[in-house]
LODO-464343 format. One record per atom (N, C-alpha, C): residue in one letter; chain; atom name; x, y, z. Coordinates in steps of 0.02 Angstrom, whole numbers, plus 32768, in hexadecimal, padded with zeros to 4 digits. Atoms other than C-alpha are relative to their C-alpha. Example, Ala and Ser with C-alpha at 12.3 -4.5 7.8 and 13.67 -1.06 7.14 Angstrom:
// LODO-464343
node aa: a&ch: A&at: N&X: 802D&Y: 7FC5&Z: 8000
node aa: a&ch: A&at: CA&X: 8267&Y: 7F1F&Z: 8186
node aa: a&ch: A&at: C&X: 802D&Y: 803C&Z: 8000
node aa: s&ch: A&at: N&X: 7FD6&Y: 7FC5&Z: 7FFD
node aa: s&ch: A&at: CA&X: 82AC&Y: 7FCB&Z: 8165
node aa: s&ch: A&at: C&X: 7FD9&Y: 8037&Z: 8025
***
This chain:
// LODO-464343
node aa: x&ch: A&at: N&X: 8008&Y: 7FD6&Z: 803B
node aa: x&ch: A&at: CA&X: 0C5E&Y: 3FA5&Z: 2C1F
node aa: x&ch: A&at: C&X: 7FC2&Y: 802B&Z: 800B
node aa: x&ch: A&at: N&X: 804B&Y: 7FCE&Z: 7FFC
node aa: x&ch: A&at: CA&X: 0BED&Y: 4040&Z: 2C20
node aa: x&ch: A&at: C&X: 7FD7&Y: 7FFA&Z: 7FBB
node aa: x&ch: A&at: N&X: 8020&Y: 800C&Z: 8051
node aa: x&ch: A&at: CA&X: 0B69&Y: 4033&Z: 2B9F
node aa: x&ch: A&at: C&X: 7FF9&Y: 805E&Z: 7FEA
node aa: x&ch: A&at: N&X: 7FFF&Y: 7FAE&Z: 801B
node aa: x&ch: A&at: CA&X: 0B8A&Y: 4113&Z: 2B86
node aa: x&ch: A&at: C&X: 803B&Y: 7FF0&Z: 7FF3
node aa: x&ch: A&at: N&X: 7FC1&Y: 7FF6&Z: 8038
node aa: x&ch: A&at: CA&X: 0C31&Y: 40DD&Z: 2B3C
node aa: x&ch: A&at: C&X: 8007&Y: 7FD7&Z: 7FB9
node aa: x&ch: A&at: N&X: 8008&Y: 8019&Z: 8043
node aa: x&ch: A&at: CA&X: 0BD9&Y: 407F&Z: 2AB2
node aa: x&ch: A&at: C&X: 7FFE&Y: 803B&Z: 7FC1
node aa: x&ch: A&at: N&X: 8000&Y: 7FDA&Z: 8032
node aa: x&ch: A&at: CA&X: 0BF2&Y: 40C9&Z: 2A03
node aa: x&ch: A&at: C&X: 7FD9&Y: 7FCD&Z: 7FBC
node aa: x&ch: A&at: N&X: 7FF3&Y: 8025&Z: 8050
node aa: x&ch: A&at: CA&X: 0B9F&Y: 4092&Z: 2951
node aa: x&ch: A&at: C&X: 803D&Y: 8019&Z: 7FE2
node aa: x&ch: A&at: N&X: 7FDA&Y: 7FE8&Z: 8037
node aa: x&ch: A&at: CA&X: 0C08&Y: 40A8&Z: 28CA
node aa: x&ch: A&at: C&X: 7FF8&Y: 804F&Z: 7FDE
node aa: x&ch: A&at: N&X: 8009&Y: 7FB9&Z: 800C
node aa: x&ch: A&at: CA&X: 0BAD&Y: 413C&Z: 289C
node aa: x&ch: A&at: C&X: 8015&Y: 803C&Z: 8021
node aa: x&ch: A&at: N&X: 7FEA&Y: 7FC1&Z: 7FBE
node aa: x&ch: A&at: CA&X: 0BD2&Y: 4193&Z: 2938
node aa: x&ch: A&at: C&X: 804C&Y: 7FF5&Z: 8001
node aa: x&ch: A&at: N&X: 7FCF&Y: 801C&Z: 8015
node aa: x&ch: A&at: CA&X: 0C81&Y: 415B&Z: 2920
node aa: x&ch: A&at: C&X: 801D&Y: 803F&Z: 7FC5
node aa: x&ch: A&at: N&X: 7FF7&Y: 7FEA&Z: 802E
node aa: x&ch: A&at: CA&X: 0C80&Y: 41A6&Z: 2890
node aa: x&ch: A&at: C&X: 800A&Y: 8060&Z: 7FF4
node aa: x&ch: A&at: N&X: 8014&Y: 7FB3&Z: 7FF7
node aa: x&ch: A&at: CA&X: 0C33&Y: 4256&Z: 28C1
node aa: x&ch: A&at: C&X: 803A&Y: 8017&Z: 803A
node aa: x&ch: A&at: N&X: 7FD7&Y: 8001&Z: 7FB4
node aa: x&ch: A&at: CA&X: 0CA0&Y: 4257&Z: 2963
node aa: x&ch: A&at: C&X: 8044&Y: 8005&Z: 8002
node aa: x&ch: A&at: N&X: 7FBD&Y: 8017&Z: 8000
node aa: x&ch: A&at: CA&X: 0D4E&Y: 421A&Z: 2920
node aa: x&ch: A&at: C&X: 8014&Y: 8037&Z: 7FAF
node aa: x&ch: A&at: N&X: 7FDE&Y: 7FEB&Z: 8058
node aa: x&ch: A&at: CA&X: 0DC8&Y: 4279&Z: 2883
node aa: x&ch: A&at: C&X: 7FEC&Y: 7FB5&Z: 7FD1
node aa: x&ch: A&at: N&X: 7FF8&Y: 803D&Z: 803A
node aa: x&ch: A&at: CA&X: 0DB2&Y: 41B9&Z: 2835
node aa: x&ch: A&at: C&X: 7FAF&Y: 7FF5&Z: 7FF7
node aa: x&ch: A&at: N&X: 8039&Y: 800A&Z: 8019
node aa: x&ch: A&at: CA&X: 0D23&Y: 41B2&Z: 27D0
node aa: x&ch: A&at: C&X: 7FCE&Y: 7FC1&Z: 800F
node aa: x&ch: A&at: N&X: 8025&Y: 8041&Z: 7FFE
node aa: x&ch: A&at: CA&X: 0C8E&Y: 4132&Z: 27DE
node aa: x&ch: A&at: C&X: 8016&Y: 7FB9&Z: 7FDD
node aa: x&ch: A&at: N&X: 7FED&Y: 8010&Z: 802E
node aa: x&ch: A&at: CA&X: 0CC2&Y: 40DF&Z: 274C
node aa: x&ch: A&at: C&X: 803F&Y: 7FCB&Z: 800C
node aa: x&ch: A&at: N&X: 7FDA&Y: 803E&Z: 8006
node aa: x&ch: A&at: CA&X: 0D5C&Y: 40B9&Z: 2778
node aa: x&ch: A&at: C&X: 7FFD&Y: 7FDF&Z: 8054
node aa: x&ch: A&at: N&X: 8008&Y: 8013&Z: 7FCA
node aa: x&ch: A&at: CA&X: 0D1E&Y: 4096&Z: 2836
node aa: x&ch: A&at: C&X: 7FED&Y: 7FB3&Z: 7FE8
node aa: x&ch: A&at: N&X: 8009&Y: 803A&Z: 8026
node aa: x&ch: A&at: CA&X: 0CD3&Y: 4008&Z: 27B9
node aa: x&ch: A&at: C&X: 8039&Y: 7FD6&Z: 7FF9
node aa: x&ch: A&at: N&X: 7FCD&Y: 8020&Z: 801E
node aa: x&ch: A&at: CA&X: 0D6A&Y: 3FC5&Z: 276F
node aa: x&ch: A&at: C&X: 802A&Y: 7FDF&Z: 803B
node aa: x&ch: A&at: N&X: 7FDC&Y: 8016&Z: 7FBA
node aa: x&ch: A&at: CA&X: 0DBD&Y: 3FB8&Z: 281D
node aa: x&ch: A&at: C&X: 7FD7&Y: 7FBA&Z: 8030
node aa: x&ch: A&at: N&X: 801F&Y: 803C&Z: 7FE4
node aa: x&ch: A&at: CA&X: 0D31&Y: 3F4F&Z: 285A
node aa: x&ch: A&at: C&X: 7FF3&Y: 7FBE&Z: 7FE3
node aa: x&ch: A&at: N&X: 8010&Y: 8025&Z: 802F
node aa: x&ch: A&at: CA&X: 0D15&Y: 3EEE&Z: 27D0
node aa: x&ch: A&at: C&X: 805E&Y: 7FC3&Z: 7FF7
node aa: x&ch: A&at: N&X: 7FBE&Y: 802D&Z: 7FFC
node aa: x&ch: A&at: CA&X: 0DE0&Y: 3EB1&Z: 27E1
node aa: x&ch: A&at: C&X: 800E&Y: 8014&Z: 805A
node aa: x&ch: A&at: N&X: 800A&Y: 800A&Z: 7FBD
node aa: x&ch: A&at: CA&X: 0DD3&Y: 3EB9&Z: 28A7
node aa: x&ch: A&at: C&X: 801B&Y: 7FD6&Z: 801F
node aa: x&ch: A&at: N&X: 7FD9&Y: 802D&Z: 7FF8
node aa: x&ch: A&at: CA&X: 0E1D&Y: 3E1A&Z: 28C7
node aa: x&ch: A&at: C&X: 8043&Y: 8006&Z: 7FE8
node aa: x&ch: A&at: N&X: 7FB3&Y: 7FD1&Z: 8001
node aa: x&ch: A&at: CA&X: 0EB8&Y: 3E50&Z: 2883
node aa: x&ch: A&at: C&X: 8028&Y: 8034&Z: 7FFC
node aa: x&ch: A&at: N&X: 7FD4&Y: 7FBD&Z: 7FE8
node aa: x&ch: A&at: CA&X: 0ECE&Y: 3EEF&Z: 28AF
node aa: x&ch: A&at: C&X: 7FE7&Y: 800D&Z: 8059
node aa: x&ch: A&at: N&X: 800E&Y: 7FF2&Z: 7FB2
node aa: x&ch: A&at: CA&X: 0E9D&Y: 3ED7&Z: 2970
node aa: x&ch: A&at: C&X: 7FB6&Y: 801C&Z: 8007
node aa: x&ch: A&at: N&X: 802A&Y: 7FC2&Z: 7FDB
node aa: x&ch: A&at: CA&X: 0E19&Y: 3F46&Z: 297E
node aa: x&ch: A&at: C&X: 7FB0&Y: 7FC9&Z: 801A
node aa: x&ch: A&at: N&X: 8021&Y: 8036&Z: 7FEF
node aa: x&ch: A&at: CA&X: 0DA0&Y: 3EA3&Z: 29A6
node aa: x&ch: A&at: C&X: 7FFF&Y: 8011&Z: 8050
node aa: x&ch: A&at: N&X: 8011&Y: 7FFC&Z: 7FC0
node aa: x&ch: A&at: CA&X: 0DB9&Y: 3ED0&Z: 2A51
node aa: x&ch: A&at: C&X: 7FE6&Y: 8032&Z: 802F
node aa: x&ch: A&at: N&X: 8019&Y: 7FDF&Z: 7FFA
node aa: x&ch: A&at: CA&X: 0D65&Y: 3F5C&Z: 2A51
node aa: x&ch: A&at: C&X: 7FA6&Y: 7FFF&Z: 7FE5
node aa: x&ch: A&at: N&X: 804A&Y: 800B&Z: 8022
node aa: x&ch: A&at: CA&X: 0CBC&Y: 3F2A&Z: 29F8
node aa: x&ch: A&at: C&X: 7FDA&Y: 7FC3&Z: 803F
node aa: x&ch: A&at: N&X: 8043&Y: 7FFE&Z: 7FE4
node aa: x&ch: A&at: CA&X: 0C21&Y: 3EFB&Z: 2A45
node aa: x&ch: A&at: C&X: 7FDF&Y: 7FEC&Z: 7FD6
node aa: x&ch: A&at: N&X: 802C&Y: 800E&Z: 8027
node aa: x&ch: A&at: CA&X: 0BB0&Y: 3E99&Z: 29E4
node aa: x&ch: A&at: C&X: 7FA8&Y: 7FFF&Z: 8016
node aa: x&ch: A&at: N&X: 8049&Y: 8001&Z: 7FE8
node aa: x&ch: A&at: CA&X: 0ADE&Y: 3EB3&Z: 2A0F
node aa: x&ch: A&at: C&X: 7FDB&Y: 7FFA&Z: 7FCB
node aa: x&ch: A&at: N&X: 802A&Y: 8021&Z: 8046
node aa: x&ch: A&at: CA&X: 0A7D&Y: 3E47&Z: 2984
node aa: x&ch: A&at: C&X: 8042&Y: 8008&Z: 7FDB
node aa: x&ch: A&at: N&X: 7FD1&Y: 8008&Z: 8035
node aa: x&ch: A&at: CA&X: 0AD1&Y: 3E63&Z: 28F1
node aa: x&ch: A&at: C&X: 801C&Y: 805B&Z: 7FEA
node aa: x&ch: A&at: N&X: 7FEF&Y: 7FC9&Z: 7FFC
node aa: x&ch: A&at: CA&X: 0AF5&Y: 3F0C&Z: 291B
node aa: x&ch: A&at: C&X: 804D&Y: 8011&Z: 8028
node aa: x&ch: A&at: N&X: 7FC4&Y: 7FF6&Z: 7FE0
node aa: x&ch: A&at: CA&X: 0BA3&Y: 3F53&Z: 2947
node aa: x&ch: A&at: C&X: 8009&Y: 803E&Z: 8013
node aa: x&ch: A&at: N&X: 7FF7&Y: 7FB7&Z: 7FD1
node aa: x&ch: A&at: CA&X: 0BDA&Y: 3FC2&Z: 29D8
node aa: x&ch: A&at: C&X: 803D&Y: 8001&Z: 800C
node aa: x&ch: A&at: N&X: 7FA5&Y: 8001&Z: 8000
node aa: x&ch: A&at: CA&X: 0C9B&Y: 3FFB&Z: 29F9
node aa: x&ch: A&at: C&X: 7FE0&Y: 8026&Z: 805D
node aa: x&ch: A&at: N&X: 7FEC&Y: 7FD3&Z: 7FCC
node aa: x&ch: A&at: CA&X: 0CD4&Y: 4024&Z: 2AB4
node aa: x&ch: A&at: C&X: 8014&Y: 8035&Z: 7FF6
node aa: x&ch: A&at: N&X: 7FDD&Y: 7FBA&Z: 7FFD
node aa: x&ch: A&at: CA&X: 0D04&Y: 40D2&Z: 2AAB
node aa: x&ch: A&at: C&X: 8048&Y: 7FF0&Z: 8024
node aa: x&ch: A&at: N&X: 7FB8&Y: 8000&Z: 7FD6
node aa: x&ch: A&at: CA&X: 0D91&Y: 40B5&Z: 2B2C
node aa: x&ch: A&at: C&X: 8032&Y: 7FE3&Z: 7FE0
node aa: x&ch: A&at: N&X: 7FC4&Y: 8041&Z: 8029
node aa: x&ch: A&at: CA&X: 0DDA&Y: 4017&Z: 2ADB
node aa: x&ch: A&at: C&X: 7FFB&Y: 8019&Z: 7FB6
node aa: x&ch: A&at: N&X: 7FF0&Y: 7FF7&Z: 803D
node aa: x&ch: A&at: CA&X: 0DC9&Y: 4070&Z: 2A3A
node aa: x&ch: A&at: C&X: 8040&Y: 802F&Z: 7FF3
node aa: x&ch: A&at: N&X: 7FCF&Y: 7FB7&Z: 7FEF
node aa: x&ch: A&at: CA&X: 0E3A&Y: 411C&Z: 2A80
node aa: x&ch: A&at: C&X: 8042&Y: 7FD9&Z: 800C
node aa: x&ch: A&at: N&X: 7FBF&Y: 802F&Z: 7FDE
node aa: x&ch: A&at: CA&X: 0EB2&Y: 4075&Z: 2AC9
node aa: x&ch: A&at: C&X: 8023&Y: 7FEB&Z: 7FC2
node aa: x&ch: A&at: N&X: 7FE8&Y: 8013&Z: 8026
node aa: x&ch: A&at: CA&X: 0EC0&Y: 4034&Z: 2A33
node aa: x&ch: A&at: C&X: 801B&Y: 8011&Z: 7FB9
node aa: x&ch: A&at: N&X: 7FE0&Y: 7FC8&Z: 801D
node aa: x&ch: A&at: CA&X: 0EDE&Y: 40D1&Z: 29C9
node aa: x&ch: A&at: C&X: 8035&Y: 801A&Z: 801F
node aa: x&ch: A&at: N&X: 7FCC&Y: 7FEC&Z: 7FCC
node aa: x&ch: A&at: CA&X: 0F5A&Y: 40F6&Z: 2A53
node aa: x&ch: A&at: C&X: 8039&Y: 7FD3&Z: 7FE3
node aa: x&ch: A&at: N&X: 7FD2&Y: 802E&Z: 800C
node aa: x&ch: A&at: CA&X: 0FB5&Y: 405F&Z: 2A33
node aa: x&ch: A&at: C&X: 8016&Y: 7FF0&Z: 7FBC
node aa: x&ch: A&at: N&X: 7FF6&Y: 7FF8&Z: 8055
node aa: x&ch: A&at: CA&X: 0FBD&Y: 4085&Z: 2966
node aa: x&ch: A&at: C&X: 8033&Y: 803F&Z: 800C
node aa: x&ch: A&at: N&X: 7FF3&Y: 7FD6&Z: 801B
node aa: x&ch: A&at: CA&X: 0FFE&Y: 4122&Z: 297F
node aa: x&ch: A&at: C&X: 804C&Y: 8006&Z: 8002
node aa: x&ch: A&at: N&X: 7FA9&Y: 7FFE&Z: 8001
node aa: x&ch: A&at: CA&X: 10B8&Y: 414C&Z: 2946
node aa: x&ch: A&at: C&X: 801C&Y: 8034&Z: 801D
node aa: x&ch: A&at: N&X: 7FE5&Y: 7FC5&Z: 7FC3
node aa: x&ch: A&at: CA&X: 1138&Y: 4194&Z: 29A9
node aa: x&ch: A&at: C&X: 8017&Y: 8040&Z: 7FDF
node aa: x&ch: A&at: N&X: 8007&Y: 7FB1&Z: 8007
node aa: x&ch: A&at: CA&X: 115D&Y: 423F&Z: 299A
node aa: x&ch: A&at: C&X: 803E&Y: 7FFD&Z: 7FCA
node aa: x&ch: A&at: N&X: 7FAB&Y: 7FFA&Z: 8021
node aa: x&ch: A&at: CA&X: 11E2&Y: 4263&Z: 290C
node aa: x&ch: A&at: C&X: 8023&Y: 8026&Z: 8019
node aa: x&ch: A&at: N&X: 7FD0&Y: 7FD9&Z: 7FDC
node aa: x&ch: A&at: CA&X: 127F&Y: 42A8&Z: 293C
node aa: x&ch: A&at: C&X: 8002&Y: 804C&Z: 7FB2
node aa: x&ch: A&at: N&X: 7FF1&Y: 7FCA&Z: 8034
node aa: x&ch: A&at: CA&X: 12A5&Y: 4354&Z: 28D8
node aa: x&ch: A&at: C&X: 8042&Y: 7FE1&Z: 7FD2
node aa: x&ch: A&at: N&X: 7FEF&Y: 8010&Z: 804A
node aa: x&ch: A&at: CA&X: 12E7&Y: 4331&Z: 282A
node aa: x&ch: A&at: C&X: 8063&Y: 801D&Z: 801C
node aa: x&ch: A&at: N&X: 7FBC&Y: 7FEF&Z: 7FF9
node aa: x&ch: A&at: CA&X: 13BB&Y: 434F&Z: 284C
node aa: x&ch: A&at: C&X: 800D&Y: 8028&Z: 7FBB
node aa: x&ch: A&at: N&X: 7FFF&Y: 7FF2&Z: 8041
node aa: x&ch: A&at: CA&X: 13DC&Y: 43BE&Z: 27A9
node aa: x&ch: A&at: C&X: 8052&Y: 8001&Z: 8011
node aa: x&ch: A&at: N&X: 7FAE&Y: 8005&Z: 8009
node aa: x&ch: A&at: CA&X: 1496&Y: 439D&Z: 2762
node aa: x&ch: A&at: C&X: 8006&Y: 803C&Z: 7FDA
node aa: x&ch: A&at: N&X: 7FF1&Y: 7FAF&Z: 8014
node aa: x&ch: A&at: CA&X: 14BF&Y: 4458&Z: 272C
node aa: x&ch: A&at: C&X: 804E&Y: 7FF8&Z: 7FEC
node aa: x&ch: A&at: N&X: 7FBB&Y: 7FF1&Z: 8018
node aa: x&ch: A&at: CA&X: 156A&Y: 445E&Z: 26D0
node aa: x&ch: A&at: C&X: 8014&Y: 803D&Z: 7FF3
node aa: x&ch: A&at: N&X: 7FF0&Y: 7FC4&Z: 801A
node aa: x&ch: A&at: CA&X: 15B2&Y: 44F8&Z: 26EC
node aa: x&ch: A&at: C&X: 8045&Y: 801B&Z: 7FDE
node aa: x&ch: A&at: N&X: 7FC6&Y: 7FDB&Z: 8020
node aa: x&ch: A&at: CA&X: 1612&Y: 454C&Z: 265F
node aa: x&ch: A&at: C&X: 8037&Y: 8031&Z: 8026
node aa: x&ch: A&at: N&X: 7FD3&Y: 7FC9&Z: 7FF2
node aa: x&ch: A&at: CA&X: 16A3&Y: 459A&Z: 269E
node aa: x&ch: A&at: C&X: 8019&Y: 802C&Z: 7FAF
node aa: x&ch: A&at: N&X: 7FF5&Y: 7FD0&Z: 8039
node aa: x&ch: A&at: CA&X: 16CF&Y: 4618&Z: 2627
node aa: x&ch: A&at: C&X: 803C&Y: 8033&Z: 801A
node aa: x&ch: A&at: N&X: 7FC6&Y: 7FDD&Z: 7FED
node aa: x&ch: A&at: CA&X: 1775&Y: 466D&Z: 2628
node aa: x&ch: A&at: C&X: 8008&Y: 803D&Z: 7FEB
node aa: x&ch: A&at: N&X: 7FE2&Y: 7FAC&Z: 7FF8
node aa: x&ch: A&at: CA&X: 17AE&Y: 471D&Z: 263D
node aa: x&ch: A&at: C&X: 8041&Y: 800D&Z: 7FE9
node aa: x&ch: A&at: N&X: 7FC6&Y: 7FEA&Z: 800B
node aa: x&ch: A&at: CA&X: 1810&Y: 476D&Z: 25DF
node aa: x&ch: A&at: C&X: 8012&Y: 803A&Z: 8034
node aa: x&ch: A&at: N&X: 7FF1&Y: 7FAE&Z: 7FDE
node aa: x&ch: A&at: CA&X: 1877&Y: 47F2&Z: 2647
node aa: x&ch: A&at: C&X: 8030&Y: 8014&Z: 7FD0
node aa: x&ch: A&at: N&X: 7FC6&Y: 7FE1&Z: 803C
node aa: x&ch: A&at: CA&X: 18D3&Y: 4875&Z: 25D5
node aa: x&ch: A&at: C&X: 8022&Y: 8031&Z: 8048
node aa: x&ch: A&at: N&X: 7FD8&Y: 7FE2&Z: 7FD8
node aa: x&ch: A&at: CA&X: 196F&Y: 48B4&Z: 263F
node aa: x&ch: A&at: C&X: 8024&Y: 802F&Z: 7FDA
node aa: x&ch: A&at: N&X: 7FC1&Y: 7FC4&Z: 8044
node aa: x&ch: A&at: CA&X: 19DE&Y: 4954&Z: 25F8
node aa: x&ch: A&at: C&X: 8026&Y: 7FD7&Z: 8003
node aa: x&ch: A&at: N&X: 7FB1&Y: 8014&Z: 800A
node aa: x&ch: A&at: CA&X: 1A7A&Y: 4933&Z: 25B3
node aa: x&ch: A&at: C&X: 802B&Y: 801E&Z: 802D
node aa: x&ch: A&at: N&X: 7FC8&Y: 7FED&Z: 7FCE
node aa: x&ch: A&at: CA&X: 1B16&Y: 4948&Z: 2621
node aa: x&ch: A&at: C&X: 802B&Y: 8047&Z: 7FDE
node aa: x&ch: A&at: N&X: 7FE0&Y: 7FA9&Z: 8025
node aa: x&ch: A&at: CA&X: 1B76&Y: 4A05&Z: 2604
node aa: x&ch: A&at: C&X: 803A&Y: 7FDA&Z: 7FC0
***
């Protein structure tokens, strides 16, 4: 482990779309949401791998949706044809 892929939370925070806050909430339930294997504990201070954090946002993320199929019912609509009359 490199110690330049340590992150606080703060930096985490500044670094990532997911707020500090809830960088909190994630660590704070860590044990059951995986992400335990990404933390680093030094005193009573906590550091996240960067790598194993990108791995384990990797491994959250959902697969791509397929485009929406739209069911389109199309009206047929009938034609009148007006023919002359016969001589």
């Amino acid at each position: 482990m490199d110690q330049r892929n340590l992150r606080s939370v703060r930096q985490l925070g500044d670094e990532t779309p997911i707020s500090e806050d809830s960088w909190r909430y994630l660590l704070f339930h860590r044990k059951e949401n995986g992400l335990d294997v990404a933390v680093v504990r030094i005193g009573r201070r906590l550091y996240l791998d960067i790598e194993r954090v990108r791995e384990w946002l990797e491994a959250r993320r959902l697969p791509a949706r397929t485009p929406r199929k739209w069911n389109l019912r199309i009206r047929e609509e009938t034609a009148v044809v007006m023919t002359p009359k016969g001589p």
